[in-house]
C-alpha positions in Angstrom: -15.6 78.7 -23.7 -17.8 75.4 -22.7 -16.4 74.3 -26.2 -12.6 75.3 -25.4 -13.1 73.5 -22.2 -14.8 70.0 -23.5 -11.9 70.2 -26.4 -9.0 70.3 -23.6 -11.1 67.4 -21.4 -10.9 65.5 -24.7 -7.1 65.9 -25.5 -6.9 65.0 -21.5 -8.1 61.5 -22.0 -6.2 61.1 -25.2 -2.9 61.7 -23.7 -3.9 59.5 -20.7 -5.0 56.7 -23.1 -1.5 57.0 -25.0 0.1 57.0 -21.8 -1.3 53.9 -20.9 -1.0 51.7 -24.2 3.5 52.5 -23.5 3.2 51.0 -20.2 1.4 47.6 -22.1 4.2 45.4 -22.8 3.8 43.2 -25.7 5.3 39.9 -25.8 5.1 40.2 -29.8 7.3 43.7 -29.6 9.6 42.1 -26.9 12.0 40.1 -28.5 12.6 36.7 -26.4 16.0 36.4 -24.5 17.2 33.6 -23.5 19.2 33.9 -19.8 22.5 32.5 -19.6 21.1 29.8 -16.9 18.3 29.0 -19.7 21.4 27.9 -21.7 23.0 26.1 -19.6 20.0 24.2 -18.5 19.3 23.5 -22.4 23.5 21.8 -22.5 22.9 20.0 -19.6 19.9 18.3 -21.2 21.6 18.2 -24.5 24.9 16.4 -22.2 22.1 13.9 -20.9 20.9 12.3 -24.2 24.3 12.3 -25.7 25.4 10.1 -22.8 22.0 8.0 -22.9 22.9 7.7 -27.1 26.9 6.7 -25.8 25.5 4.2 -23.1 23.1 2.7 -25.5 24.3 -1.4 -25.7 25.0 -2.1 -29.5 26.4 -5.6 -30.6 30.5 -5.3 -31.6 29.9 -7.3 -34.5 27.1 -4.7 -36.1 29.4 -1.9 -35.4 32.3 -3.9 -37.2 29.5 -4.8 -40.0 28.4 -0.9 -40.6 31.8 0.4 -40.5 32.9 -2.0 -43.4 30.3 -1.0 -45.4 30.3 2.3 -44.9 34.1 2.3 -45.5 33.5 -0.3 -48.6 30.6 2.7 -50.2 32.4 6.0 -49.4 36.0 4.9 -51.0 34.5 2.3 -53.5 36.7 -0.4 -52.1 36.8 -3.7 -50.3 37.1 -3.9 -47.0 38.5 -7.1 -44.8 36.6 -7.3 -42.1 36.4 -10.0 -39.5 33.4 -12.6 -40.0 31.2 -13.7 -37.3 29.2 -16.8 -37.9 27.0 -17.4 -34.9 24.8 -14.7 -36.1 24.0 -16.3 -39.3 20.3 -17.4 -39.5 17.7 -18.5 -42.4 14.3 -17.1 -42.5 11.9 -19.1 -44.2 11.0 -16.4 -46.8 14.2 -16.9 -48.5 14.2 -18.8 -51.0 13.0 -22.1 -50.5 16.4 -23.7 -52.2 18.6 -21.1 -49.6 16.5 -22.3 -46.8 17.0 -25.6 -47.0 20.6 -25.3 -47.5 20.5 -23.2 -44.3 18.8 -26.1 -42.7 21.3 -28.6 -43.8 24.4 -26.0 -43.0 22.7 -26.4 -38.9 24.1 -30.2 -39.3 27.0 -29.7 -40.1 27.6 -26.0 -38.9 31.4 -26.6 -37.7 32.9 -28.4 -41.1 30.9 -25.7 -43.0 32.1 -22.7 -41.0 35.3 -23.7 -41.2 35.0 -24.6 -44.5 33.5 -20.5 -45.3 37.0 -19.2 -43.4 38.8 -21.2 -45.6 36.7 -19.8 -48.6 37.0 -16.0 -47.8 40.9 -16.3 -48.3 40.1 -16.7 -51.3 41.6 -13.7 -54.2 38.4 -13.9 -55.7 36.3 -13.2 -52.5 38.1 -9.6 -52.2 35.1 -8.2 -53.5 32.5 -10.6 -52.4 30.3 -7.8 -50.5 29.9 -6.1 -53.2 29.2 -8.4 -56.1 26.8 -9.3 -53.7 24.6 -6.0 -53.4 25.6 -5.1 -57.3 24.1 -8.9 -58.5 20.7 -7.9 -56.2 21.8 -11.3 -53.9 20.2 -10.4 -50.9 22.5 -12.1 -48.1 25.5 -11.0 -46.0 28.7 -12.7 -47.1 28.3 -14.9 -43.9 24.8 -16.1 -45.3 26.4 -16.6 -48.9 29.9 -18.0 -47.5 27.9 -20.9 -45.2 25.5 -22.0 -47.9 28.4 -21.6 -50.7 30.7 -24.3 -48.7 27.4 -26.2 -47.6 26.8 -26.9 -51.3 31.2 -27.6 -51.9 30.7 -30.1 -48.9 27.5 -32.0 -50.8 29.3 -32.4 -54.2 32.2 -33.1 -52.8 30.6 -36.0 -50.4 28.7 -36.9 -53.9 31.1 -37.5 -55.9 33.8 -39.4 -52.9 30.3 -41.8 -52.8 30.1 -42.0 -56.6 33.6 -43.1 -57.4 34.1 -45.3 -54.5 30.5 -46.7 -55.0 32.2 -47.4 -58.9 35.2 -48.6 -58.1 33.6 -51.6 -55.8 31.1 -52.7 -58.3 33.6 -53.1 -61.2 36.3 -54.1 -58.6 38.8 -51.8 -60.1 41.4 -50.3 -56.8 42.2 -47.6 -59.5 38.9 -45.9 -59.5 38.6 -46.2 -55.6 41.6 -44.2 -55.5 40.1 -41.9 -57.3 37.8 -41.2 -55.3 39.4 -38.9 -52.7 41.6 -36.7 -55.1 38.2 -36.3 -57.0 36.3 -35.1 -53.8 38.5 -32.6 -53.1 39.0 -31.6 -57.0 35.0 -30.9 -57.1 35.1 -29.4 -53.6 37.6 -26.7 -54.7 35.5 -26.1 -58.2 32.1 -26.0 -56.4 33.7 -23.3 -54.2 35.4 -21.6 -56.6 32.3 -21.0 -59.0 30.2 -20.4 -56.0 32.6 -17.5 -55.6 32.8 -16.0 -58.6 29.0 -16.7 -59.2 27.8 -12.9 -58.0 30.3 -11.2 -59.7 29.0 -13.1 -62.9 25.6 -12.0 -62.3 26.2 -8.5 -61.8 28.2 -7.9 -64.7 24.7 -10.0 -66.4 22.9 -7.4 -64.6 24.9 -4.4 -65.6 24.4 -5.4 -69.3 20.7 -5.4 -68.5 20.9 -1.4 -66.7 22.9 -0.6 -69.8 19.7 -2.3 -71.7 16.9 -0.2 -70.2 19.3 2.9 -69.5 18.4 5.0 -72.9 14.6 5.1 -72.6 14.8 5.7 -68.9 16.8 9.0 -69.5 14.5 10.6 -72.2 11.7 9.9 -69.7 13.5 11.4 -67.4 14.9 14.4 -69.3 11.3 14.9 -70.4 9.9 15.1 -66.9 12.7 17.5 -65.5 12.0 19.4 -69.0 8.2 20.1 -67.8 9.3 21.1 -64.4 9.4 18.1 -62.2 12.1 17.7 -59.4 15.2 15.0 -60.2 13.8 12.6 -56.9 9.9 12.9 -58.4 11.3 11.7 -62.0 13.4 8.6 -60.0 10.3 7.6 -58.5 8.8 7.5 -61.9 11.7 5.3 -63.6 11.8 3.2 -59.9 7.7 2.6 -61.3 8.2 2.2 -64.9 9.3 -1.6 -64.9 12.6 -1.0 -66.2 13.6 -4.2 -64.9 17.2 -4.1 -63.5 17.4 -0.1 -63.4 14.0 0.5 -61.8 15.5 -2.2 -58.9 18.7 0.1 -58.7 16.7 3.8 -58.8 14.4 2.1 -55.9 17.0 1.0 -54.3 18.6 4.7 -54.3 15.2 6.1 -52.8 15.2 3.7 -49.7 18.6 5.2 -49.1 17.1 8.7 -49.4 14.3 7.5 -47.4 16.9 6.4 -44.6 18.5 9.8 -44.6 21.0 9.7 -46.8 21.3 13.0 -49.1 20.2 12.7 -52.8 24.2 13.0 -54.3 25.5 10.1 -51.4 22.4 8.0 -52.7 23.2 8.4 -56.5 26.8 8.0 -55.6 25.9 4.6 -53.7 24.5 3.3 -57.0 27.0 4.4 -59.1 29.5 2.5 -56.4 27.2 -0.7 -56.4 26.5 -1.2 -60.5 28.5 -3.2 -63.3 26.9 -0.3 -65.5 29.4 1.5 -67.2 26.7 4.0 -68.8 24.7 4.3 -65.5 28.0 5.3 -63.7 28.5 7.9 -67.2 25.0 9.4 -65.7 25.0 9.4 -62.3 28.8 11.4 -62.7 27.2 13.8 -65.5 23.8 14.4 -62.8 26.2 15.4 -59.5 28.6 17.1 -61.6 25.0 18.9 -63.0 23.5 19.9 -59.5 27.3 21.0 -58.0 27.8 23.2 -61.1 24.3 24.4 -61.8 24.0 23.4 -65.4 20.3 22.8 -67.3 19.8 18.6 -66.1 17.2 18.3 -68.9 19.5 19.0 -71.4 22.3 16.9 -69.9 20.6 13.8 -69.3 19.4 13.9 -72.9 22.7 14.6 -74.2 23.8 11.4 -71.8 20.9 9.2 -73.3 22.1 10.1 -77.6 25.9 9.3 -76.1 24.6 5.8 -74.6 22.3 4.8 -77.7 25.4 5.7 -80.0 27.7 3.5 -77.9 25.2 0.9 -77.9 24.7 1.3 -82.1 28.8 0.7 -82.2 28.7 -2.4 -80.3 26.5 -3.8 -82.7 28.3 -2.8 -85.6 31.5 -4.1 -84.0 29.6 -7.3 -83.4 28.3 -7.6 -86.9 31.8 -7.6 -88.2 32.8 -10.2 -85.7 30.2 -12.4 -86.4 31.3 -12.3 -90.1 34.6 -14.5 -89.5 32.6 -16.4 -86.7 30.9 -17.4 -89.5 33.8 -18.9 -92.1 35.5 -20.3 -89.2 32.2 -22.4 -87.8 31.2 -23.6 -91.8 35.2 -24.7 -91.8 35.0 -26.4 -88.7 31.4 -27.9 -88.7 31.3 -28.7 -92.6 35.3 -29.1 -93.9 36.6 -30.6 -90.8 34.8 -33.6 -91.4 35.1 -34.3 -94.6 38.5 -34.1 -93.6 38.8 -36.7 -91.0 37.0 -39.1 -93.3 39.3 -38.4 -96.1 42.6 -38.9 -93.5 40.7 -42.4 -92.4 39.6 -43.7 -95.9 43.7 -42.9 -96.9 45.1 -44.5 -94.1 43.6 -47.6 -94.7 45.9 -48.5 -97.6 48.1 -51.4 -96.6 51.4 -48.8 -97.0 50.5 -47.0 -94.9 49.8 -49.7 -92.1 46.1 -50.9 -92.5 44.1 -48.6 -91.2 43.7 -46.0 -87.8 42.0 -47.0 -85.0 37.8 -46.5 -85.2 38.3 -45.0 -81.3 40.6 -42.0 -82.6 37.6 -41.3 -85.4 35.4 -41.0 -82.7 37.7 -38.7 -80.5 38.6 -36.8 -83.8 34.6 -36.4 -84.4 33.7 -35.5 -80.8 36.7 -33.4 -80.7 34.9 -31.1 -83.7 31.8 -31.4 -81.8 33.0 -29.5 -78.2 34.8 -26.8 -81.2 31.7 -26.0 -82.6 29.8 -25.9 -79.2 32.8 -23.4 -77.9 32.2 -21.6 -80.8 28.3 -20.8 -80.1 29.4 -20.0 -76.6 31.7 -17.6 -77.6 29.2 -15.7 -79.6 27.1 -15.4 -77.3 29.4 -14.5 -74.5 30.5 -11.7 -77.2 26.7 -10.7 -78.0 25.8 -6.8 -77.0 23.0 -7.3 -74.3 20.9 -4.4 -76.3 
């Protein structure tokens, strides 16, 4: 009985232990609701800092500025936008040649700004923004339109000074007069070449991507083959000194860094190079990460297509060079011999006594710029690999 009795005390303070642990509320078994005047208290904080974000002062001309590029990136096109020159400032770590054209540009800002207006009418100017970020120029077209008619405005001044300065001495009206259609001849040149200067350098710079471009991919298709991530193997090629296409994968990780995603970044680059085999890639990667497809393989597939291509230039270039070749020996050996031959038979009485000794020289000279043209050519036709 005492034991029946201590057994049922026992089962007492059980129950009333139980009892008490479902009256405990536990804020871990309670799930957390929010009340509907929680919510509205969160919008009416979230309404505050969008207004603070709308109210925020922002120049027009930046606005302007962003849009165009952003516009220029996404659709891979130029956009005309409206210039603004009293922003446009040189910082003395430019380059020291850029600076003190800057300086010079504050003396004469209002025949050089107008000057620049004039300039970005120009066809070739169209695409100005972004020759400018494909060539690795690091100025906004306002920087690189002011310095561009700075410089037309010096050799333009130069040579009005030279030929009037000649025309004095020798006291010949003829070369004075020369003088102002010649100044405005060199101004339109300078301006002109100034123009079409970054496109010149990024396509110079594309051939150099297209250089580097093979070895960077088997590094990279190596990497991604041992398990590192696509960004990790950029860093690597961005550290490798690839030259032109390190610049361009560093490049695309600042724009990561600043938020953009890892395709818009890739697809910036593929917008900004001259590169037709780094545009190949970067098309081949996104289409890769859309479609889920093995990257390793890809990229090394993408690397034997663009040292193929590269092996094809060559042998096209080898079979140029070969009547490059008969036609420079023609011109630089046959040609004159020929001349002479024409001279030494003209100067037979019948045939008039002789030709002039200045039409030998312009004959001779005349060989001279075709043989120069010649070696420009090949070069100009040269694969940069």
């Amino acid at each position: 009985m005492v034991k029946m009795a201590s057994w049922d005390k026992f089962k007492g303070l059980v129950s009333k232990e139980e009892k008490k642990e479902e009256k405990k509320v536990s804020p871990i078994d309670v799930p957390d609701v929010t009340t509907e005047s929680e919510v509205n208290v969160k919008k009416e904080e979230l309404d505050q800092i969008i207004e603070r974000l709308k109210r925020k002062k922002i120049k027009e001309t930046d606005v302007s500025t962003e849009i165009a590029n952003i516009r220029q990136t996404v659709e891979n096109r130029e956009v005309k936008r409206k210039l603004s020159f009293k922003t446009v400032s040189f910082d003395e770590r430019m380059n020291s040649f850029i600076y003190s054209i800057g300086k010079l540009y504050q003396t004469m800002e209002l025949p050089a700004t107008m000057a620049a207006k004039w300039m970005y009418n120009f066809p070739m100017a169209k695409k100005l923004t972004k020759d400018l970020q494909s060539s690795g120029i690091k100025m906004t077209m306002e920087q690189y339109l002011v310095v561009a008619s700075t410089i037309s405005i010096i050799v333009s001044a130069m040579s009005l000074f030279i030929f009037a300065t000649v025309g004095l001495s020798v006291n010949d009206m003829a070369v004075s007069a020369l003088s102002i259609p010649m100044a405005l001849f060199m101004f339109i040149f300078t301006a002109m070449m100034a123009i079409t200067y970054p496109s010149r350098v990024s396509e110079g710079r594309g051939d150099l991507v297209s250089k580097e471009l093979p070895f960077a991919l088997r590094q990279m298709a190596t990497q991604i083959k041992a398990g590192i991530s696509l960004h990790k193997s950029m860093i690597s090629v961005a550290d490798s000194g690839y030259g032109a296409l390190s610049e361009e994968f560093r490049a695309a990780l600042d724009d990561m860094q600043r938020g953009a995603s890892t395709e818009q970044a890739l697809q910036n680059t593929a917008n900004r190079t001259k590169s037709k085999g780094l545009k190949k890639t970067i098309t081949h990667i996104l289409r890769s990460m859309r479609t889920g497809g093995n990257l390793s393989e890809i990229i090394s597939g993408i690397a034997d297509d663009v040292s193929f291509e590269m092996r094809m230039k060559i042998r096209d270039f080898t079979e140029k060079l070969n009547l490059i070749g008969i036609v420079y020996v023609m011109v630089g050996i046959i040609a004159p011999v020929v001349v002479a031959i024409i001279a030494s038979v003209l100067q037979i009485p019948m045939f008039g006594g002789g030709v002039p000794f200045e039409y030998i020289i312009v004959a001779y000279l005349g060989i001279i710029g075709v043989l120069i043209g010649i070696v420009w050519f090949t070069k100009k036709i040269e694969p940069k690999v």
